[in-house]
Phi, psi and omega in degrees: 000321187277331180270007139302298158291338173279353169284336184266331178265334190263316193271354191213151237270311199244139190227148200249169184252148313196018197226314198277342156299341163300315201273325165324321158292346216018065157092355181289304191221144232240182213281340197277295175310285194315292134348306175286289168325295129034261179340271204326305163304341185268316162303310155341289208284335201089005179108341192282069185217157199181136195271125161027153178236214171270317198298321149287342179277334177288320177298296211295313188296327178297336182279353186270326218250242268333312192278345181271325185207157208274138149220158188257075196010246185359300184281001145312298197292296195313295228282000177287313217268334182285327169310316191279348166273327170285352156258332191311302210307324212293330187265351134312000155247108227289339173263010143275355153340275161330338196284194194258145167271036168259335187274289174342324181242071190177341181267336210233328170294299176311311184318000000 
């Protein structure tokens, strides 16, 4: 349950609070347990989590399309490497900041 809420707090725009994980279980475990493990786990990682980057997300999609429709090397490798300069390019405009780096990178494959 608790590596569920830092998955949810780390990955997604909006995040819920430790009470509706209570009522979701129904009460095995409680908002202090729940919290607590929390900690624990995040001390456990170092601290270290951080959600997906574009770039990643554009490899897990070419590994998904790939297999489905005829490409080429070569034209694999291009369209990652023009993706990977166009998220690069994406965080110098301060109004893609918000956006998701699954759109970011779904944006920069299609460009």
């Amino acid at each position: 349950v608790a590596a569920f809420y830092v998955s949810v707090k780390t990955m997604e725009s909006v995040a819920f609070g430790s009470d509706l994980l209570v009522l979701a279980s129904n009460g095995t475990y409680t908002k202090e347990e729940i919290e607590r493990t929390e900690k624990e786990l995040l001390h456990g990682l170092g601290w270290k989590v951080n959600p997906p980057t574009a770039m990643q997300f554009a490899f897990l999609i070419m590994s998904v399309v790939t297999p489905h429709i005829a490409m080429h090397d070569e034209l694999v490798v291009r369209v990652l490497d023009e993706a990977a300069y166009q998220a690069e390019s994406s965080v110098r405009d301060i109004s893609l900041s918000r956006e998701r780096s699954s759109s970011i990178a779904v944006a920069a494959m299609f460009n």
